[in-house]
NUFI-85256 format. One line per 2 residues: number of its first residue (from 1); their letters; for each residue x negated, y, z of C-alpha. Coordinates in steps of 0.001 Angstrom, whole numbers, plus 500000, padded with zeros to 6 digits. Layout:
<gulos>
NUM	A	X Y Z  ...
</gulos>
This chain:
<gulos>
1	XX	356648 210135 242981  354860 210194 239637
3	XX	356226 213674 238680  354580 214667 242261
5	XX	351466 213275 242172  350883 214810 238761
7	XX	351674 218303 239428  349136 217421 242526
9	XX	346266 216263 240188  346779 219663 237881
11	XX	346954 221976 240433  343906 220141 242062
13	XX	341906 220242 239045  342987 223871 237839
15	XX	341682 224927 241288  338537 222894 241147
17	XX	337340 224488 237937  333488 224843 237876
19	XX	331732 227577 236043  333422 228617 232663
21	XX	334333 226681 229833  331673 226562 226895
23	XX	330351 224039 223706  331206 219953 224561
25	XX	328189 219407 227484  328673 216525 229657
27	XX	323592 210419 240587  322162 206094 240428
29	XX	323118 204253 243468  320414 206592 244430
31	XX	318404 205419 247598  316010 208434 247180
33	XX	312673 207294 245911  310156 207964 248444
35	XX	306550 207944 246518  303091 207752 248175
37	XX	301696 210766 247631  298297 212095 247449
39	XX	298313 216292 248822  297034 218182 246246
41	XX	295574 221896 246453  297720 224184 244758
43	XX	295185 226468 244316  293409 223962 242328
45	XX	296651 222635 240418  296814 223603 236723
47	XX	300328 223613 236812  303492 223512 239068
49	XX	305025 221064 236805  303104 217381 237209
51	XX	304884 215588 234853  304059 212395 235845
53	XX	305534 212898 238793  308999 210816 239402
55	XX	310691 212336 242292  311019 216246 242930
57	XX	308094 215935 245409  305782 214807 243285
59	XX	306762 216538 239547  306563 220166 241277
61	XX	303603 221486 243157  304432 224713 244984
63	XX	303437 228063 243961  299816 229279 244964
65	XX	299461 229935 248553  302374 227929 249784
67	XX	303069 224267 250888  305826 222088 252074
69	XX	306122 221520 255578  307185 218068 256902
71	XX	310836 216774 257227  312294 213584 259437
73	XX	312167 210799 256984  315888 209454 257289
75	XX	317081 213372 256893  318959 214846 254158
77	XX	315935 216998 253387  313444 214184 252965
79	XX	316737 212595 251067  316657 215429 247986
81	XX	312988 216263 248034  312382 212604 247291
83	XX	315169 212820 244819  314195 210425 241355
85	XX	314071 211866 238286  314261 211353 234905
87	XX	310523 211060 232641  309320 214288 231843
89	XX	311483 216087 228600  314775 214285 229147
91	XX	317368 216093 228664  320950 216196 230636
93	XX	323853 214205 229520  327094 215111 229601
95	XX	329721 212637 231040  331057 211909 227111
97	XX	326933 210756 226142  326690 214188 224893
99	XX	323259 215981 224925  322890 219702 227109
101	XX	319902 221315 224509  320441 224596 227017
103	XX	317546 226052 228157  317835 225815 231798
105	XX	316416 223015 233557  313384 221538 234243
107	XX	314060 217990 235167  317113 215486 235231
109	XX	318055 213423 238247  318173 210218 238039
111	XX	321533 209228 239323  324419 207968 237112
113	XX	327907 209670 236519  330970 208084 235362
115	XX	332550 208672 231726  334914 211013 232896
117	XX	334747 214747 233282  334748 214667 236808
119	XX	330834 215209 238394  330797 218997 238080
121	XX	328972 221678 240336  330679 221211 244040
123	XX	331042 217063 242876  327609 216833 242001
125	XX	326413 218270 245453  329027 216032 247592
127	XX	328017 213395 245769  324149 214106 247147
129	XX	325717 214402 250484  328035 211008 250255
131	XX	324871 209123 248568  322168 210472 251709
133	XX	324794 209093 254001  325488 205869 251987
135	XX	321733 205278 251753  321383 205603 255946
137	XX	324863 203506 256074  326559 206408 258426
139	XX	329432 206032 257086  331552 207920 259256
141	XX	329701 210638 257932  331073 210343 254868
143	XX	333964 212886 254803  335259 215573 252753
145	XX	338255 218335 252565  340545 217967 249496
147	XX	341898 221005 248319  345341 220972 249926
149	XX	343228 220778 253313  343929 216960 253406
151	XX	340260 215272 255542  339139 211891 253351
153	XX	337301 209946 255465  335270 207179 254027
155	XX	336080 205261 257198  339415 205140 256276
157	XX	338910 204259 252742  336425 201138 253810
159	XX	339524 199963 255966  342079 199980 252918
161	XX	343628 202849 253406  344414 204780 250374
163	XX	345925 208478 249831  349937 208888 249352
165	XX	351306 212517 248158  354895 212725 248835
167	XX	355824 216515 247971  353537 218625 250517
169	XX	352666 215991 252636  349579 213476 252081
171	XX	349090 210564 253979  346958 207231 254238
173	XX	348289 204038 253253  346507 201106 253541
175	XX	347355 199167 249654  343512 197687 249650
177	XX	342070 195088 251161  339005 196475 253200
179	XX	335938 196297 251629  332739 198265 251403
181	XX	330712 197607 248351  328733 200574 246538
183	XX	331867 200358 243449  334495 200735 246784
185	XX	332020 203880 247276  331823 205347 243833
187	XX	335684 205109 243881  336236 207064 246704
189	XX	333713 209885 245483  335494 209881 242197
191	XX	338707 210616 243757  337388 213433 245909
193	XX	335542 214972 242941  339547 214935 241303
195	XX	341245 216713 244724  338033 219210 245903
197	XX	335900 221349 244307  334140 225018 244567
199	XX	337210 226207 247017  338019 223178 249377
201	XX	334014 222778 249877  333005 226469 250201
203	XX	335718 226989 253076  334265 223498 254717
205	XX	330516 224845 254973  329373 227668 257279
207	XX	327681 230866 256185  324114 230887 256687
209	XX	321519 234408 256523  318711 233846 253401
211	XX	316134 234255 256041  317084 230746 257591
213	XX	317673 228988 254148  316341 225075 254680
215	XX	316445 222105 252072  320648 220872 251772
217	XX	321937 224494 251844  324229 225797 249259
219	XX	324745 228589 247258  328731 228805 246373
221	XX	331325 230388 245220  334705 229179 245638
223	XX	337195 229524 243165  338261 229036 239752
225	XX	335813 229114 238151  333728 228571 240859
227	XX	330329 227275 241146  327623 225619 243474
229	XX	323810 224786 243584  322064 223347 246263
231	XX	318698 223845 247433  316646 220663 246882
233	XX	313094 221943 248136  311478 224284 250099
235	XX	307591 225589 250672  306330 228321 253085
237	XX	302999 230243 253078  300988 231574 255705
239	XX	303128 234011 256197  306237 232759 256495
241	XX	307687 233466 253361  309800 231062 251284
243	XX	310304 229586 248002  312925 226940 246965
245	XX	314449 224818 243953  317892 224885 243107
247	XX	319762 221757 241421  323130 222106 240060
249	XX	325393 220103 237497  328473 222596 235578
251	XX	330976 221946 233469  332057 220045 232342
253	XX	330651 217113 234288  326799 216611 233511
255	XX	323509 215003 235492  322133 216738 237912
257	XX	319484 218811 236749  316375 221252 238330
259	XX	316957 224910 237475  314418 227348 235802
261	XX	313633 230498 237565  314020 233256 234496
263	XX	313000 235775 237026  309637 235166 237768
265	XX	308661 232626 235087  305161 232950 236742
267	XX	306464 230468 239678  309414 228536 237843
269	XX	311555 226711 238728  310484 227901 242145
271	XX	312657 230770 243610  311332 233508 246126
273	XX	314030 233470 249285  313049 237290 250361
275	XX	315891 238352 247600  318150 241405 248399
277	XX	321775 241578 247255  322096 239060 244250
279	XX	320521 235527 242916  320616 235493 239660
281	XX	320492 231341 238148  320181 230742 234362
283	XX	324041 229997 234776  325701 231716 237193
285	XX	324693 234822 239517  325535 234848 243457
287	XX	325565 237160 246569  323236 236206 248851
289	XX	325736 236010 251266  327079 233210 249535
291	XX	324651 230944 250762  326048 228267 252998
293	XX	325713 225246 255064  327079 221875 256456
</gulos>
């Protein structure tokens, strides 16, 4: 069973591979932090970073000429726009309490990761996913595809239940007494983040045209290396034209963290969604085709 359940774990993690291997870089129980707010002009901001700001909301005012329209409070959306973050000049940590000095983000989440290298790209954006649902308690919502095409339901894991690989087949077992504290949580996540990444999470999520992109969609690539961001914001002009903020973690496993837009550094670390062919991230560079959703 041992010898089994190891060559499981390697061939898991070999295929759950985020991004490509470079120098040593490493969410919170997060109930998103919903601020009071006060609208502010953007034609009249000095900058789009207000770094006083603690949530995503708040720390980035959209470009000139566009604003964010409003979202149901208890949805995902309102979820990651009201996202807490870090003061102002953190930087990310890795999972080992190393520092990321890259170039690349504006902001950090606030949200916690373990000490093992497990929260990478795809983990980092189920883990926004399992934490929204957490925060709402729908906890049959909380579900996710390992990479052998095995369905973990949190419902089953609040129950006791508990995954068994025997050879090709994997099971539940119930070995736990049932229990649903935030640690019984944060377990569970941590042992879909070890048997799903880029590949089991890309072929769970449905493809989804640019022109349509809303907050919670993903850009992803499945494979290994793979890699994922996740749109965390959206604003719209008169027009109807779209910007958006990407969030990401890599590899290894890091915090969460607010891209830059090296593109058009005039509206950073907002992104323009009327992009043909390719979106190019500080880190990694998709089709837009690859955009997806749940």
């Amino acid at each position: 069973m041992k010898q089994t359940l190891t060559h499981f774990l390697l061939v898991c993690v070999a295929l759950n591979s985020c991004g490509q291997t470079t120098d040593n870089k490493t969410v919170s129980n997060v109930k998103a932090v919903t601020e009071t707010t006060t609208t502010v002009s953007v034609e009249n901001a000095k900058s789009s970073i207000n770094k006083t700001g603690k949530t995503i909301q708040t720390r980035f005012n959209p470009p000139s000429g566009f604003e964010r329209k409003p979202v149901d409070d208890n949805s995902f959306a309102s979820y990651l726009r009201n996202l807490p973050l870090k003061p102002a000049g953190e930087k990310v940590k890795y999972y080992n309490g190393g520092l990321k000095d890259d170039d690349v983000y504006d902001a950090v989440v606030d949200m916690e990761i373990s000490n093992r290298d497990l929260q990478q790209c795809a983990d980092a954006i189920m883990r926004l996913r399992g934490e929204y649902f957490y925060s709402i308690q729908a906890y049959d919502q909380i579900s996710f595809t390992l990479t052998n095409g095995f369905k973990m339901d949190y419902s089953e894991w609040i129950e006791g239940n508990r995954v068994i690989v025997n050879g090709n087949r994997t099971t539940w077992s119930k070995t736990a007494e049932p229990s649903n504290t935030y640690k019984d949580f944060r377990k569970y996540m941590e042992f879909v983040f070890t048997y799903a990444g880029t590949l089991s999470l890309s072929k769970s999520l449905h493809s989804k045209n640019i022109k349509d992109i809303a907050i919670g969609d993903v850009f992803i690539w499945g494979g290994s290396p793979g890699h994922a961001v996740i749109v965390v914001d959206i604003a719209e002009n008169g027009s109807g034209e779209k910007v958006f903020l990407l969030a990401q973690s890599y590899m290894p496993a890091q915090e969460t963290q607010i891209l830059k837009n090296f593109n058009d550094r005039k509206i950073s670390p907002w992104y323009k969604a009327n992009i043909v062919g390719k979106l190019n991230t500080p880190e990694w560079t998709f089709d837009v085709e690859q955009l997806k959703t749940w």
